[in-house]
N, C-alpha and C positions, 0 to 999 in steps of 0.2 A: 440607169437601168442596165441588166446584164442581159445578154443572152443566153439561154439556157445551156448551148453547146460552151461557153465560157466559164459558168458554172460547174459543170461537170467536168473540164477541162481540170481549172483549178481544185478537184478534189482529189488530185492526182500529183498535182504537184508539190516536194515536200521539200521544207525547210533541211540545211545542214546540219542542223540537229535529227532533226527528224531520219533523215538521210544516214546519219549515223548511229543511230540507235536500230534502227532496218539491220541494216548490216551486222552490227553486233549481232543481233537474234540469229538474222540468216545464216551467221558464221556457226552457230550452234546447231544448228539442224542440217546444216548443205552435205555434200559426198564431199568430203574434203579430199580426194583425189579429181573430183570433176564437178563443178559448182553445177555444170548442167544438167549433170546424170540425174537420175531418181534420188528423191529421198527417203531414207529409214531408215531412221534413228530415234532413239529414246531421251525424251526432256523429262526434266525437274521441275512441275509449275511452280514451286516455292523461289526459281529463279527467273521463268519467264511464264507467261498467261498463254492460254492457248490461243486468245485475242491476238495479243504481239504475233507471235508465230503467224499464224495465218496472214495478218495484214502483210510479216517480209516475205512468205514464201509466195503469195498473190503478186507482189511487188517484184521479186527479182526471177518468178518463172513463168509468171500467166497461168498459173495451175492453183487446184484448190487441193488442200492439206484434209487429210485424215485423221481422226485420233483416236484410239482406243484404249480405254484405260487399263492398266495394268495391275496398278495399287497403288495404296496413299498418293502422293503428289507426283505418281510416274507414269506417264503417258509414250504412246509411242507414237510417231510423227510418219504420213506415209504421203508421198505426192508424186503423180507424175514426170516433174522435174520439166527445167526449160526445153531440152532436147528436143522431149515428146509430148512437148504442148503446144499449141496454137501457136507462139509464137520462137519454136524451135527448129533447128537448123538440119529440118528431116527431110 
């Protein structure tokens, strides 16, 4: 038997694949001048789901992702970013 805080622990914990498949996405939406800054940027869901998205930017800022569509499979990506999130270095 598990405890429940053990549970939810491990729904957090991610395999090295896992791990790296995060990063890839996050690498497609971060400020590539500053991983922590805000994000907004424009994705291609024909390459990543707005699913993925969200799970990496949940993962590497503690913020939640915006999206608004544009057209066809172009979405624009909008988060507060690690800095100015809960668990950012404000």
């Amino acid at each position: 038997m598990k405890f429940p805080a053990t549970q939810a622990l491990e729904a957090f914990i991610k395999t090295e694949d896992e791990q790296s498949r995060l990063q890839e996405v996050f690498s497609q939406v971060q400020n590539p001048e500053d991983w922590r800054a805000a994000i907004d940027t424009e994705i291609d869901t024909n390459e990543t789901s707005l699913a993925e998205v969200t799970e990496a930017v949940i993962f590497y800022t503690s913020t939640c992702p915006g999206f608004k569509h544009i057209s066809g499979t172009k979405y624009r990506v909008r988060a507060t970013g690690y800095r100015m999130g809960p668990a950012g270095d404000h």
